[in-house]
N, C-alpha and C positions, 0 to 999 in steps of 0.2 A: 595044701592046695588052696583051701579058702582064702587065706591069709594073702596069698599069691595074687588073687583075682580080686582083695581088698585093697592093697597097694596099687595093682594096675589101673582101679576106676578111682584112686586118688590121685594118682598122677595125673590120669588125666583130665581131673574136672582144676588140678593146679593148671595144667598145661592150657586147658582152655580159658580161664580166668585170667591168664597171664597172656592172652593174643584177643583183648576187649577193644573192638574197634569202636569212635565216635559214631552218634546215630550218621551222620553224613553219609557216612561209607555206605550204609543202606536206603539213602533216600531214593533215588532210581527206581530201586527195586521193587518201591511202593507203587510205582506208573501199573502194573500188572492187576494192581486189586481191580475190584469189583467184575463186571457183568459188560463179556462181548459179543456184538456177533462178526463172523468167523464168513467171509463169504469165498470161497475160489470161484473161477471160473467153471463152467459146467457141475458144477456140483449145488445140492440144497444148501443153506446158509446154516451153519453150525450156531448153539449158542453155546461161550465159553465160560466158566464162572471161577474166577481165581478170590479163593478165601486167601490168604496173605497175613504172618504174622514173624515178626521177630524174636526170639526166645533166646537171649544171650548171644554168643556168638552164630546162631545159627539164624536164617532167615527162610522159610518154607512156606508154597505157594499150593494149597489143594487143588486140583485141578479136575472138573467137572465139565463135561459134555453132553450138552442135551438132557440134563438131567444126573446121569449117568457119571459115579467119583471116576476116573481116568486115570489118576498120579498126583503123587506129593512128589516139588520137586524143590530139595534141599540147596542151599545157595550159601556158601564160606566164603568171606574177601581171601582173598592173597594179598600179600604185601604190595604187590603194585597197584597205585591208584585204580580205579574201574576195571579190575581183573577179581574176576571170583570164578573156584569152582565149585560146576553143578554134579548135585547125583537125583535122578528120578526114582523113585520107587514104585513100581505097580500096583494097582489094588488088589492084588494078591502076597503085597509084602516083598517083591523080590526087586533087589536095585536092579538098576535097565542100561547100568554103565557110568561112568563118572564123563564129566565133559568140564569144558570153560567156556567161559564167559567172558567178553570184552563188552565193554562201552564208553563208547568216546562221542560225548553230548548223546544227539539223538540219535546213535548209528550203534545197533548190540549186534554183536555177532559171537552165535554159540556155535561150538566146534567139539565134537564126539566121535567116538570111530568106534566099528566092531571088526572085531576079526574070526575068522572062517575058512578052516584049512589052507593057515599057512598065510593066507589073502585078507589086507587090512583094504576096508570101506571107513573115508571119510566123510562125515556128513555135519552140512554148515547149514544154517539157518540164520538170515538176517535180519531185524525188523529195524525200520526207519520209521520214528516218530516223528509225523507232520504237527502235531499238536498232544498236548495229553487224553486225547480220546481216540486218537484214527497213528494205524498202525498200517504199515505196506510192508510183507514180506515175501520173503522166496528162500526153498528149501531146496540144496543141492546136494549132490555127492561128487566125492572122487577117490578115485587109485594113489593119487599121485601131491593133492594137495595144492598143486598149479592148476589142473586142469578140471571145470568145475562144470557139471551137468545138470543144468538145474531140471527139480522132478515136478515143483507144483511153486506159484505163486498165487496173492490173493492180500483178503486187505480184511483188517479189523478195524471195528468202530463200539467204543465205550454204550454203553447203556445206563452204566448205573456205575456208580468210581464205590460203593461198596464200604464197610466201616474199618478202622484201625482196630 
């Protein structure tokens, strides 16, 4: 059995060294580091603090609130340009669902779903880079993937761009 679970973390550290993207594929994803704050409408102003680091094929974003870790949120290109998928992990260690990720220049749109007796929830989140500091997004759902209901919008602005 050892042997079994030797071979399978050899395969896959071939299989990941064998899918080694150019740094490019990850520069985008560098827009994230450092220090936001986080403003919606009727709500207090959150501050956001994304630690940001690439470690081979994987690229992962800690994710703190008001102090407070929130989620590490893991990031793999796909083969198509500006497409990777996300997986969150909670600070309890437990993934929060795998999703994607597009980005086409300044326009990401992440896209995740849970399902719930029988009943799939799609949930998209868009951010539009006006510059590499200020960030305007909106977070929807739907049934249906056409039909999109957005739940909260609001706008991020840099503080501090954080270190490599």
């Amino acid at each position: 059995m050892r042997a079994v679970a030797v071979a399978f973390l050899v395969a896959m550290a071939a299989s990941a060294a064998a899918q080694s993207f150019p740094d490019s594929v990850y520069a985008p994803l560098w827009n994230y580091n450092g220090t936001w704050k986080v403003s919606i409408p009727g709500k207090p102003t959150d501050t956001l603090i994304d630690h940001c680091a690439r470690t081979g094929l994987f690229f992962a974003c800690e994710q703190n609130v008001n102090g407070n870790p929130a989620a590490l949120v893991v990031f793999v290109p796909v083969d198509t340009e500006g497409h990777y998928r996300t997986s969150p992990v909670s600070k309890e260690g437990a993934g929060m669902g795998s999703g994607d990720l597009e980005i086409k220049g300044n326009h990401w749109t992440f896209l995740g779903k849970s399902e719930e007796g029988g009943k799939t929830t799609w949930y998209r989140t868009t951010n539009d880079f006006t510059d590499d500091s200020h960030i305007h997004f909106e977070q929807s759902q739907s049934t249906d993937k056409v039909h999109w209901e957005v739940q909260r919008t609001g706008d991020e602005v840099r503080t501090d761009k954080g270190t490599k």
